[in-house]
C-alpha positions as CSV (number, residue, x, y, z in Angstrom):
1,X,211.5,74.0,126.7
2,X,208.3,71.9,127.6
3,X,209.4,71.5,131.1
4,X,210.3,75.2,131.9
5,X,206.7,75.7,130.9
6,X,205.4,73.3,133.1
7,X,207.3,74.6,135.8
8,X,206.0,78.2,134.9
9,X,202.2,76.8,134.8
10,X,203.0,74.7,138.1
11,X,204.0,78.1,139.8
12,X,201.0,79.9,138.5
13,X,198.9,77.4,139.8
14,X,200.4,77.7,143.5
15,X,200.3,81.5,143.4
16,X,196.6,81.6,142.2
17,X,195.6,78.9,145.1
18,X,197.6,80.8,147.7
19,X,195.9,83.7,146.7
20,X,192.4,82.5,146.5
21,X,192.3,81.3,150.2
22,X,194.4,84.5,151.2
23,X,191.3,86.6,149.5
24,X,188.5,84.2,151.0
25,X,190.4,84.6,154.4
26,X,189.9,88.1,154.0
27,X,186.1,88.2,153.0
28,X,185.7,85.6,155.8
29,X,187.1,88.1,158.4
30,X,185.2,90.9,157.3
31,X,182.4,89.2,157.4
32,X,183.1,88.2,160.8
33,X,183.7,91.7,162.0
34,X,180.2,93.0,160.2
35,X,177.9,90.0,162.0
36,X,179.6,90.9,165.4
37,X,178.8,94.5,165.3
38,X,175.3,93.4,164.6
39,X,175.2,91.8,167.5
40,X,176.6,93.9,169.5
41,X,174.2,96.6,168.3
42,X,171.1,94.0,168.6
43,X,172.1,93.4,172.4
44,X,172.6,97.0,173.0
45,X,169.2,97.7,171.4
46,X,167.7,94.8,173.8
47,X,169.2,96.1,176.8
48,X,168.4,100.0,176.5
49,X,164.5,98.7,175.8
50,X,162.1,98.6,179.0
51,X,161.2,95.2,179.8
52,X,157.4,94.6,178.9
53,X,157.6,96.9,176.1
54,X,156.6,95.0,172.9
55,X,158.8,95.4,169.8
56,X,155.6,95.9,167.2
57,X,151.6,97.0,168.3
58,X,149.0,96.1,166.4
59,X,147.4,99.0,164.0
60,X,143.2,99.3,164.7
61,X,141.5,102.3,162.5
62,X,139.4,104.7,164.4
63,X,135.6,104.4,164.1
64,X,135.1,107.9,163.8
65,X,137.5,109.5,162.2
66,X,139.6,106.6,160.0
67,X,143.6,106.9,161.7
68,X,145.1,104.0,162.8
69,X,146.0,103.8,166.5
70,X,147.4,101.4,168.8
71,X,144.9,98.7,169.4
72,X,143.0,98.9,172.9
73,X,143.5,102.4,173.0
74,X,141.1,105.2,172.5
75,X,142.0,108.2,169.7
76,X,142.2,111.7,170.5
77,X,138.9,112.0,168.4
78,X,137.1,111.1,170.9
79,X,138.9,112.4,174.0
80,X,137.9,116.1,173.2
């Protein structure tokens, strides 16, 4: 009797190992599907961007009338 339950525990043990690093194969593939299409979306981004153009401008507030425009540049405040 002892020994058919360590056979049933031994066989439970396998199963649950097997499918532990069946399920970690799975998250690891997914995973490795997700990070790819990142990149793939990062290079397209890249490559569709004119060269010279920065990602982020700096942010300056208008002297006259307080909105924030690109540094270096003048606001339509005082254009008109």
């Amino acid at each position: 009797m002892i020994s058919l339950l360590k056979i049933i525990f031994t066989i439970a043990v396998v199963y649950g190992v097997w499918f532990a690093f069946k399920y970690r194969a799975r998250i690891v593939a997914a995973h490795k599907v997700v990070m790819d299409e990142k990149k793939r979306a990062a290079t397209a981004e890249a490559a569709s961007r004119t060269p010279g153009t920065p990602l982020a401008q700096d942010l300056a507030p208008c002297p006259k009338c307080g909105s924030y425009i690109a540094a270096g540049t003048r606001c339509s405040c005082e254009k008109a």
